[in-house]
MARFISE-994229 format. One record per residue (C-alpha): chain; residue number from 1; residue in three letters; x, y, z. Coordinates in nm, 3 decimals, padded with zeros to 5 digits. Example, Ala and Ser with C-alpha at 12.3 -4.5 7.8 and 13.67 -1.06 7.14 Angstrom:
2
   kette    nr   rest         x         y         z
       A     1    Ala    01.230   -00.450    00.780
       A     2    Ser    01.367   -00.106    00.714
This chain:
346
   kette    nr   rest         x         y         z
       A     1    Unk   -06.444    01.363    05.584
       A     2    Unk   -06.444    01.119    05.904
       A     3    Unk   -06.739    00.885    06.015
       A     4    Unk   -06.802    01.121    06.283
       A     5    Unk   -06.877    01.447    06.077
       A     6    Unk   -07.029    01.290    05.789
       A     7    Unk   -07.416    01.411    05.753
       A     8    Unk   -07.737    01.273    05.553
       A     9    Unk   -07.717    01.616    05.418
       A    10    Unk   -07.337    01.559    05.276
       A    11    Unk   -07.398    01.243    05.121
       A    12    Unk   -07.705    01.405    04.974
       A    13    Unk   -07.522    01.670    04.836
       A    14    Unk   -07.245    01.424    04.713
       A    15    Unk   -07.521    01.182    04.551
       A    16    Unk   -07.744    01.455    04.387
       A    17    Unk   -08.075    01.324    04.580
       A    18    Unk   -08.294    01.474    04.865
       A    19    Unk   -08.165    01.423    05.190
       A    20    Unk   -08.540    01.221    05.257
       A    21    Unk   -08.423    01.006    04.973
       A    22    Unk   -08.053    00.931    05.094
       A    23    Unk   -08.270    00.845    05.440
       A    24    Unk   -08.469    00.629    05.256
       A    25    Unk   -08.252    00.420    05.059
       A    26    Unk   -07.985    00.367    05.363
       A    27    Unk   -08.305    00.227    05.561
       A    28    Unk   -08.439    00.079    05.253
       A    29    Unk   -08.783    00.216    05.342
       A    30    Unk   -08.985    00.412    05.111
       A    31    Unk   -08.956    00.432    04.680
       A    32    Unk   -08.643    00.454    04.552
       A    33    Unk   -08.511    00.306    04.276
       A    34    Unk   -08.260    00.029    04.306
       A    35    Unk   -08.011    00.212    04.122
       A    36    Unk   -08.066    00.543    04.308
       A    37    Unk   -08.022    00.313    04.627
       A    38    Unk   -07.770    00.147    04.516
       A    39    Unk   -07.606    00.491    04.385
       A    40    Unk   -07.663    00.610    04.753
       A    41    Unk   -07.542    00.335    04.986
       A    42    Unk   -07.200    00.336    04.745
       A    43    Unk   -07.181    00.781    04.845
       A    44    Unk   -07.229    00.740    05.204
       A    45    Unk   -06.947    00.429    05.199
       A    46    Unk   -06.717    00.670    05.042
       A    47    Unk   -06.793    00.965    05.278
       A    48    Unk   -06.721    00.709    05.543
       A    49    Unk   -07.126    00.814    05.663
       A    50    Unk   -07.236    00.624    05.998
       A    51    Unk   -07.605    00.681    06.147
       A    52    Unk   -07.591    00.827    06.505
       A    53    Unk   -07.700    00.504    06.657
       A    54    Unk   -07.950    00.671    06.928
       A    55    Unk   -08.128    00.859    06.667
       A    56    Unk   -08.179    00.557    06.422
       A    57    Unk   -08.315    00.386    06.747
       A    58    Unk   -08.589    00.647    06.840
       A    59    Unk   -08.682    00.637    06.464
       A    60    Unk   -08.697    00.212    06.457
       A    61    Unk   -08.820    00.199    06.813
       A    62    Unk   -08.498    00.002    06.846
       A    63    Unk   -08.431   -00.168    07.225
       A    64    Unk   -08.063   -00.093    07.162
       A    65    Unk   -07.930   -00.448    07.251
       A    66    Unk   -07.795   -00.721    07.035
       A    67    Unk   -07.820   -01.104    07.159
       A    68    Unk   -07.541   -01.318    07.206
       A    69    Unk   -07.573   -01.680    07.167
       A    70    Unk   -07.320   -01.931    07.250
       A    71    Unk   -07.292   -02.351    07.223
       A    72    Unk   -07.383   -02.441    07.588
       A    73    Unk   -07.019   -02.556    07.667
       A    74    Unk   -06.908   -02.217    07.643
       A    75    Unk   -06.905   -02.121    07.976
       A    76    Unk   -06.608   -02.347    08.056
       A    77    Unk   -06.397   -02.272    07.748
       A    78    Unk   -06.160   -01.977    07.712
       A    79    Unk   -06.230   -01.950    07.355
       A    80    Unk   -06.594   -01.865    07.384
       A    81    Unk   -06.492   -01.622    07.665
       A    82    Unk   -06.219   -01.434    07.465
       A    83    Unk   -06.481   -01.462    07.196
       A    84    Unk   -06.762   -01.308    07.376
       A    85    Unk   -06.544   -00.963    07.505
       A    86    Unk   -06.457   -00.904    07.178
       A    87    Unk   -06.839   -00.912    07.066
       A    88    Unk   -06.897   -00.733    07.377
       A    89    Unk   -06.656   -00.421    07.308
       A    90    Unk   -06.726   -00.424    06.914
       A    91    Unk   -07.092   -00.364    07.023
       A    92    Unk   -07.053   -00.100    07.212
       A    93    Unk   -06.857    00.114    06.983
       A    94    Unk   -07.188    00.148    06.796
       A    95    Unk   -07.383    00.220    07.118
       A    96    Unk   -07.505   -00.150    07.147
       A    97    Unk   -07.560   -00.342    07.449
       A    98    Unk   -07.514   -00.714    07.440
       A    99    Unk   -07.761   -00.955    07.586
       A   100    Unk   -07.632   -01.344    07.658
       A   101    Unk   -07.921   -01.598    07.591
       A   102    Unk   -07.951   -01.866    07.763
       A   103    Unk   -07.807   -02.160    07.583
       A   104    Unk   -08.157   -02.318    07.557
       A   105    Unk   -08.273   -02.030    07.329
       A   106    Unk   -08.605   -01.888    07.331
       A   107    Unk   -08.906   -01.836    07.098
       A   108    Unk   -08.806   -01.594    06.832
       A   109    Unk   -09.067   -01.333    06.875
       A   110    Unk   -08.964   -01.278    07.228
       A   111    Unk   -08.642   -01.298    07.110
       A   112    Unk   -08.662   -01.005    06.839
       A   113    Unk   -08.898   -00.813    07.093
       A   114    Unk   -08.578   -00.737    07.293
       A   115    Unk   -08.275   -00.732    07.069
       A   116    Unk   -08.224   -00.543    06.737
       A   117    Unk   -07.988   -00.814    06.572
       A   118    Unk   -07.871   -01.174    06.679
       A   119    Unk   -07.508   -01.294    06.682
       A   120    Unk   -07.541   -01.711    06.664
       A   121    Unk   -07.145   -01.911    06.749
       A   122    Unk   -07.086   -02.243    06.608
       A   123    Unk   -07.458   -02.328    06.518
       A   124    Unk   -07.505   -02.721    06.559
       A   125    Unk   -07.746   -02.828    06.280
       A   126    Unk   -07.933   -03.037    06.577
       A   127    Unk   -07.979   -02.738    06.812
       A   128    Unk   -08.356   -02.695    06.826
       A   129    Unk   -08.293   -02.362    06.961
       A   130    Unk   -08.115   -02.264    06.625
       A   131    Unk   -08.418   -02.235    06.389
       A   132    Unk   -08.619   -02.001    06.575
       A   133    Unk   -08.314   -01.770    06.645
       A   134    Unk   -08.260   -01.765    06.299
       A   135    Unk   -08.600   -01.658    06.222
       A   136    Unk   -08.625   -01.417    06.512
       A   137    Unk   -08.761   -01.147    06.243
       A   138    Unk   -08.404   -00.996    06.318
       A   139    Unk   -08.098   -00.930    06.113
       A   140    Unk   -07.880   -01.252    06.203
       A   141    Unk   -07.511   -01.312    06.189
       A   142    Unk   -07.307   -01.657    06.258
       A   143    Unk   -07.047   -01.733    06.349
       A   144    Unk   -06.920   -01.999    06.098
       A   145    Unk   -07.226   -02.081    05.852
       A   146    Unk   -07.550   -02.290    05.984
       A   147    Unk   -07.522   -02.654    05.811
       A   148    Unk   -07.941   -02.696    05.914
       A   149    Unk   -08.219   -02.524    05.703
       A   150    Unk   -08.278   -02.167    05.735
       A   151    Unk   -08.555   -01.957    05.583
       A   152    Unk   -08.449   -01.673    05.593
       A   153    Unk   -08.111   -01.496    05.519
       A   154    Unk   -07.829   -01.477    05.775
       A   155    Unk   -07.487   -01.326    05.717
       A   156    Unk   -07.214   -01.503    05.827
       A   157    Unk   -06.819   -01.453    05.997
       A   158    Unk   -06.622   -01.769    05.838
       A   159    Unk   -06.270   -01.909    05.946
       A   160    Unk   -06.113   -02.135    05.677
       A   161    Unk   -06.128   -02.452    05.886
       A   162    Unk   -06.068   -02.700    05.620
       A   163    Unk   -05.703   -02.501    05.583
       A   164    Unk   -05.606   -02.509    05.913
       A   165    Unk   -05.623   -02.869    05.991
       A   166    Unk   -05.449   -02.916    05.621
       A   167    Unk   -05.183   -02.659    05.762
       A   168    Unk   -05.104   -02.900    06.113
       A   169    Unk   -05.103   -03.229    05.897
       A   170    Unk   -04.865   -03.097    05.701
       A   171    Unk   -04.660   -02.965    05.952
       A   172    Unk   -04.627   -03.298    06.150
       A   173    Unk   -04.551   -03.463    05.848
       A   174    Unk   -04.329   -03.211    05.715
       A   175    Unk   -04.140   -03.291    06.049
       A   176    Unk   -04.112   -03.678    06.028
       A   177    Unk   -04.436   -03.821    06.138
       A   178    Unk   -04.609   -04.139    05.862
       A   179    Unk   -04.897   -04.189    06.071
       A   180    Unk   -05.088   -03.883    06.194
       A   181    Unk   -05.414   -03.904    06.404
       A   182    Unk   -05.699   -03.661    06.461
       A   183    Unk   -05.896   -03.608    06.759
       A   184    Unk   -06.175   -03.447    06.602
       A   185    Unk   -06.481   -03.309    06.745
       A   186    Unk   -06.863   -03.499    06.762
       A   187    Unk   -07.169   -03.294    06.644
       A   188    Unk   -07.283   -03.125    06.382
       A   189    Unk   -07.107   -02.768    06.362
       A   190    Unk   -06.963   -02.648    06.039
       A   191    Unk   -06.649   -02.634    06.267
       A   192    Unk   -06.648   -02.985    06.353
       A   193    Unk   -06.772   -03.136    06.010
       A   194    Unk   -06.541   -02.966    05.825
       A   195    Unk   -06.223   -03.081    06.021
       A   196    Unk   -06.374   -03.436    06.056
       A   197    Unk   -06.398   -03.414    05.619
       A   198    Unk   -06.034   -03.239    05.612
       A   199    Unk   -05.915   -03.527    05.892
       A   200    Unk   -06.027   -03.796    05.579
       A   201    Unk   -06.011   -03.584    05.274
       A   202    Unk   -05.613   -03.518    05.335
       A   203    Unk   -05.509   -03.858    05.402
       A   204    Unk   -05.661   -03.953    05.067
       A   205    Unk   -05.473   -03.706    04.893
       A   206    Unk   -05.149   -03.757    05.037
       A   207    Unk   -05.182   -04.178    05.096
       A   208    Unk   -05.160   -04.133    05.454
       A   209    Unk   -05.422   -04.334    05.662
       A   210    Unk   -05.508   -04.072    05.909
       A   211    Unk   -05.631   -04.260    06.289
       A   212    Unk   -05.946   -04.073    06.330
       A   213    Unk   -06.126   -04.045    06.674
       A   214    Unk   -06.414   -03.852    06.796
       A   215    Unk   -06.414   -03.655    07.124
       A   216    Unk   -06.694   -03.432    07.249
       A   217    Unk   -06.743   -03.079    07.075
       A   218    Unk   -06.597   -02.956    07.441
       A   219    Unk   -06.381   -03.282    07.526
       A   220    Unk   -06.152   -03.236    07.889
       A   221    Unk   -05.831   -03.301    07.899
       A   222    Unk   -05.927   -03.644    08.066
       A   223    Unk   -06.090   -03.736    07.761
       A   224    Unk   -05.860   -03.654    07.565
       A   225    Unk   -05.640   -03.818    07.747
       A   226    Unk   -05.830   -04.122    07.819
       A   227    Unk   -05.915   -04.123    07.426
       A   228    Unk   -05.474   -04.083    07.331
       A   229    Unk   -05.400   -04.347    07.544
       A   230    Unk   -05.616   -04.623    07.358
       A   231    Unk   -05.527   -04.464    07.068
       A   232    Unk   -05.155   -04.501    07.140
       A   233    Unk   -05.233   -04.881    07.289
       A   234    Unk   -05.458   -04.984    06.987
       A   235    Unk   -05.196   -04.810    06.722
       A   236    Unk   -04.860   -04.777    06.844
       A   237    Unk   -04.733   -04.676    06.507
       A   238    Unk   -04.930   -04.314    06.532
       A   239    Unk   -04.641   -04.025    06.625
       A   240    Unk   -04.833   -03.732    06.570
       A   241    Unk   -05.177   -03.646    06.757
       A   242    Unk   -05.400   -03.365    06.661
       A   243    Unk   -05.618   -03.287    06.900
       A   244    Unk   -05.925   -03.035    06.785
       A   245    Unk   -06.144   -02.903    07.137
       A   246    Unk   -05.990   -02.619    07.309
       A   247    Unk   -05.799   -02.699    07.630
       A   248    Unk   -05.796   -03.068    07.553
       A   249    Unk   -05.395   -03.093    07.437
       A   250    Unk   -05.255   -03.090    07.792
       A   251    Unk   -05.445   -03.449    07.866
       A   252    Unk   -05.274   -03.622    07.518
       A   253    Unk   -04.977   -03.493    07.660
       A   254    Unk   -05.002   -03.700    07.972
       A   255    Unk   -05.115   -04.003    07.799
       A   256    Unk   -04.815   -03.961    07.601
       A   257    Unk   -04.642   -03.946    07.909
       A   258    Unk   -04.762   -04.228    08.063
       A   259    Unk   -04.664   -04.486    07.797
       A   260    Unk   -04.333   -04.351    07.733
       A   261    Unk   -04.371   -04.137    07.437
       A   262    Unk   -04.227   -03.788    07.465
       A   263    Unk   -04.335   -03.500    07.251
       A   264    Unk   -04.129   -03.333    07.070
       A   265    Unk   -03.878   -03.440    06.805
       A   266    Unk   -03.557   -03.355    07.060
       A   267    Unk   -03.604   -03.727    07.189
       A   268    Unk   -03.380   -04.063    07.230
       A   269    Unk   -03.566   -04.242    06.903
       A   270    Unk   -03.714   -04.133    06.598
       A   271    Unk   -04.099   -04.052    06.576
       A   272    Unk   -04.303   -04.333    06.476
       A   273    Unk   -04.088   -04.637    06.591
       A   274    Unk   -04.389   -04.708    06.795
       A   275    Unk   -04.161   -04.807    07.084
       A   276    Unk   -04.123   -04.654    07.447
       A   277    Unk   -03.920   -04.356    07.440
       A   278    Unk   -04.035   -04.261    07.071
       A   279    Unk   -04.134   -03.951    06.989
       A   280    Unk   -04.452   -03.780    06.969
       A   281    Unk   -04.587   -03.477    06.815
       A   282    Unk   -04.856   -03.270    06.941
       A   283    Unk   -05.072   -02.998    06.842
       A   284    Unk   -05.412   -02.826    06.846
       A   285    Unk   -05.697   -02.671    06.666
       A   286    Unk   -05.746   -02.401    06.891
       A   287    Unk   -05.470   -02.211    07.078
       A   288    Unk   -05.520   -02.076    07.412
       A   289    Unk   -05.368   -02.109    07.758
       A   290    Unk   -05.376   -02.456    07.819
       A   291    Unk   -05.174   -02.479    07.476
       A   292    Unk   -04.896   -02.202    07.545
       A   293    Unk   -04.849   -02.293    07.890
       A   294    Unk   -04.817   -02.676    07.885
       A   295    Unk   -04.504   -02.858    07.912
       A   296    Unk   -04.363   -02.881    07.599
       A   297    Unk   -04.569   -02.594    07.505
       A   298    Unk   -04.774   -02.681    07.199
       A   299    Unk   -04.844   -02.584    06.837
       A   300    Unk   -05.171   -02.495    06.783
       A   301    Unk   -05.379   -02.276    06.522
       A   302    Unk   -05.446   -01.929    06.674
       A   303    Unk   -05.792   -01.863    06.550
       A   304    Unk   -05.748   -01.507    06.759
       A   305    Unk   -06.120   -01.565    06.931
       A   306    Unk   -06.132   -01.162    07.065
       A   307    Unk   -06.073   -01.047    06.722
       A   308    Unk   -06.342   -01.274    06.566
       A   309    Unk   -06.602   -01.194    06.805
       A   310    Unk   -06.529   -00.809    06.688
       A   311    Unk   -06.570   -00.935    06.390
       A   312    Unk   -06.937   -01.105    06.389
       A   313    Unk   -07.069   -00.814    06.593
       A   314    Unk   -06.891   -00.536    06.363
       A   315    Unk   -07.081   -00.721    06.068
       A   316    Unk   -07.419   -00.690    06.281
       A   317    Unk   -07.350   -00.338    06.346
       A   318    Unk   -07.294   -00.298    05.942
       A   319    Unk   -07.598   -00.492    05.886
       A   320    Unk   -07.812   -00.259    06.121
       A   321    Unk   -07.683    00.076    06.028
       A   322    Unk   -07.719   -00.031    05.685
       A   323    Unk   -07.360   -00.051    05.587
       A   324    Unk   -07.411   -00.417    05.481
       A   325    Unk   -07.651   -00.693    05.329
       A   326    Unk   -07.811   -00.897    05.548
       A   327    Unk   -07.642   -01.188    05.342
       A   328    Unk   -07.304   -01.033    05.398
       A   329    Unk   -07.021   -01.336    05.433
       A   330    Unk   -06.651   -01.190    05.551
       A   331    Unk   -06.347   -01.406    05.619
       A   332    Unk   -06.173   -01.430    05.962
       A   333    Unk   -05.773   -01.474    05.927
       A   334    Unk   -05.620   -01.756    06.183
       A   335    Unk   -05.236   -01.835    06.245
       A   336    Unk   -05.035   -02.165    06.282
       A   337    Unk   -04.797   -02.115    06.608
       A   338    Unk   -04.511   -02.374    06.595
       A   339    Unk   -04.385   -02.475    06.939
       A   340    Unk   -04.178   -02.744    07.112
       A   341    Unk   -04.443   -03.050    07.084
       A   342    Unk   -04.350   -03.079    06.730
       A   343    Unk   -04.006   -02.983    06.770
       A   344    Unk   -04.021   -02.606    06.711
       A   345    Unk   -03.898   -02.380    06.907
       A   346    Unk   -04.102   -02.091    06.753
């Protein structure tokens, strides 16, 4: 059987229960035991069951419409966009409208009075809008976990962040550079702390000192750039800068530039004589277009930002059709892209 033909009535049959109870127990209304439930919700996975959306809505008085809340530096970052039509599209495939909030949040009960379920990106721990979103008296999912107190439960979409920077450090080093630096990013996102732990965690491990400097959550490419070029003043010995905000590599690149360091390993001298014309290597935390179409064009973790939004709002949709617990936590796959700032040609 498909999704689209299974009934109440076939997992019913399939589970040896009323067709009331198999209602029940996917809703988790009414008295059924926890291993009739339980017995249930494992049936209708197997039948591949999914509740027609616009009758489960007339039944829950449902509005329909999901919320969508993003860091307030979204707007201007392509990430967060790519992010947001994947959440978009995912939502819909269940019948869902999406609602953006406002970036200053709003009180929770107004919240859950016109959304059925909340999606919540990169929660910062010092949001004050965070809290009551989270305890909207809606079924919540983040986007990476919430590093603040919660009360109640929240599922949760999680990239392996820590890996990813590990994965860049050792591919600069892997291709000649002794003294690495990270640009990593301020605040207090489970994004940012965990690459800002990685940035110090790896060097310690290895015996590297890693130069560690922090940029905005959203840093330009001018402050990035104005950042690499004290950096490269200060420390001349650094050949290889990692630069985490999205859109932010093309600025190290022209403070590279501008005191004589090229990137890429195809250069006159070796990386890390520290010396005009020495090489440099370059990459990013977050791909995007300001990565693949810079000059060198350069390496950068793909964290694929349309397929992760699908995947936060795919988990909501699970979580309000009953598919999943509303403590659910599911992984989100990213790739390392090797290009010409660290001498690939990948």
């Amino acid at each position: 059987m498909t999704s689209r033909t299974v009934t109440l009535l076939d997992v019913a049959r399939a589970a040896g229960v009323s067709k009331s109870t198999v209602s029940d127990a996917l809703q988790g209304s009414g008295r059924v035991a926890a291993e009739t439930r339980d017995r249930v919700r494992a049936v209708a996975e197997e039948l591949g069951y999914r509740p027609n959306s616009a009758a489960r809505r007339l039944r829950r008085a449902s509005t329909g419409a999901v919320g969508l809340h993003l860091p307030a530096t979204a707007t201007r970052l392509d990430y967060y966009m790519n992010l947001a039509f994947g959440a978009v599209e995912r939502a819909q495939e269940d019948g869902l409208d999406m609602v953006l909030l406002a970036p200053s949040g709003a009180a929770g009960g107004r919240i859950a009075s016109r959304v059925d379920g909340l999606l919540v990106i990169d929660p910062e721990a010092g949001d004050s809008a965070v809290p009551g979103l989270l305890d909207a008296g809606v079924p919540v999912v983040t986007g990476e976990r919430y590093l603040g107190p919660a009360t109640g439960p929240s599922a949760a979409v999680v990239c392996d962040n820590a890996a990813s920077l590990t994965a860049l450090l050792d591919h600069v080093t892997d291709g000649g550079a002794r003294r690495p630096a990270v640009l990593a990013p301020s605040g207090s996102s489970a994004w940012a702390t965990a690459l800002r732990a990685t940035a110090r965690s790896w060097g310690l491990a290895h015996g590297v000192e890693v130069a560690l400097r922090t940029v905005p959550f959203a840093a330009t490419p001018a402050e990035a750039e104005e950042t690499t070029r004290a950096l490269l003043t200060a420390d001349p010995a650094v050949d290889a800068v990692i630069c985490a905000p999205d859109g932010s590599a093309p600025g190290v690149l022209r403070a590279a530039a501008a005191l004589g360091r090229e990137a890429g390993h195809d250069v006159g001298r070796p990386a890390g004589s520290g010396t005009p014309g020495a090489g440099l290597l370059v990459a990013s935390c977050v791909d995007g277009p300001a990565s693949r179409n810079a000059e060198p064009p350069v390496t950068a973790v793909d964290l694929r930002p349309a397929a992760y939004g699908r995947a936060c709002a795919e988990l909501l949709c699970d979580i309000l059709a009953d598919r999943a617990a509303p403590d659910t936590v599911r992984r989100h796959a990213w790739s390392l892209e090797t290009r010409a700032s660290t001498g690939s040609r990948g």
